[in-house]
N, C-alpha and C positions, 0 to 999 in steps of 0.2 A: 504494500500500500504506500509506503515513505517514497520507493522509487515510480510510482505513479506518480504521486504528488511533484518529486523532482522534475520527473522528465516533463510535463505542464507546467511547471514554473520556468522551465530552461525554456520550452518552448514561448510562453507568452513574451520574455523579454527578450528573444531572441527578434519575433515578428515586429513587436513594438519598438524597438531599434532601430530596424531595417524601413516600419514605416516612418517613423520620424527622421531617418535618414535623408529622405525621397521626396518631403514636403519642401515647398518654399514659400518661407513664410511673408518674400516680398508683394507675393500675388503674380507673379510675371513669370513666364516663361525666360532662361538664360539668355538667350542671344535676341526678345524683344527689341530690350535697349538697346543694345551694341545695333543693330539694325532701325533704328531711330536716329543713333547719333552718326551713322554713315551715311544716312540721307541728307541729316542738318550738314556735313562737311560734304557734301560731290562738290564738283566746281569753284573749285578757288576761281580766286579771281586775280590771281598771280601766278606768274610762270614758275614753274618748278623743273631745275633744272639738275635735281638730283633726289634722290628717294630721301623723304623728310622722317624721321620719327620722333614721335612724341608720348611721354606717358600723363595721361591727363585723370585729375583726383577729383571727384563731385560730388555734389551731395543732392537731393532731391528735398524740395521747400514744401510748406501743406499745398499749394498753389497748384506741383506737378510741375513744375518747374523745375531746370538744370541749373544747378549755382554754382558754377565752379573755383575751387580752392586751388588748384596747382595745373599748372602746365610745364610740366619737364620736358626743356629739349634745347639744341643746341641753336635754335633756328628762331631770333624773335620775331622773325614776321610770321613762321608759323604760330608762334605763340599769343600773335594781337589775334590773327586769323582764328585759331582757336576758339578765343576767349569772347570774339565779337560775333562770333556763328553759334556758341553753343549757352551764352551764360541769358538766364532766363528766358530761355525757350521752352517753348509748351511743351509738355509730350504729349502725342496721343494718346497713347495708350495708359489706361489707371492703373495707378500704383496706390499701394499700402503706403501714405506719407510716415516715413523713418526716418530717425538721424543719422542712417547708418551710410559711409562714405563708401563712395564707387571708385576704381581705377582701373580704366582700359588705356589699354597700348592704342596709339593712332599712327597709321602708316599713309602718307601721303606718296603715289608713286608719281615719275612721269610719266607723259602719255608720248 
């Protein structure tokens, strides 16, 4: 009876692990965003004349808006370009308003 018992307890936290693993508690699907903020940057509107990278730090306001805290990169015009494309822009799509800070890599290539 004890290893009945066991084996239903190992099991319950086993499943319950594995489903709280699997949730997100932002409300979004992972690559949403990233595919929000690749639309807000297509089209510069400066020549690029070598592949730019950036690692850019945000946070999301109650608003749904992108407020951005850091733009890491060697490039300040990528960095105005950045900052003037993405900081308080709407998203579409609804988020769970958190204070919890986002950071995606941004690759600008040439064409």
């Amino acid at each position: 009876m004890k290893s009945i018992k066991m084996v239903l307890l190992v099991l319950a936290i086993t499943f319950t692990g594995a489903l709280s693993a699997t949730t997100n508690p932002d409300g979004l699907e992972p690559n949403v965003l990233a595919n929000e903020i690749t639309a807000l940057l297509k089209k510069p509107e400066f020549q690029v004349a070598e592949d730019l990278k950036a690692n850019v730090t945000f946070m999301l306001n109650k608003n749904n808006e992108i407020v951005v805290i850091s733009v890491d990169t060697e490039s300040e015009q990528l960095e105005s370009y950045i900052k003037t494309r993405l900081n308080y822009s709407k998203l579409k799509e609804g988020l769970v308003s958190t204070t919890k800070t986002y950071k995606i890599p941004v690759k600008i290539s040439m064409v």
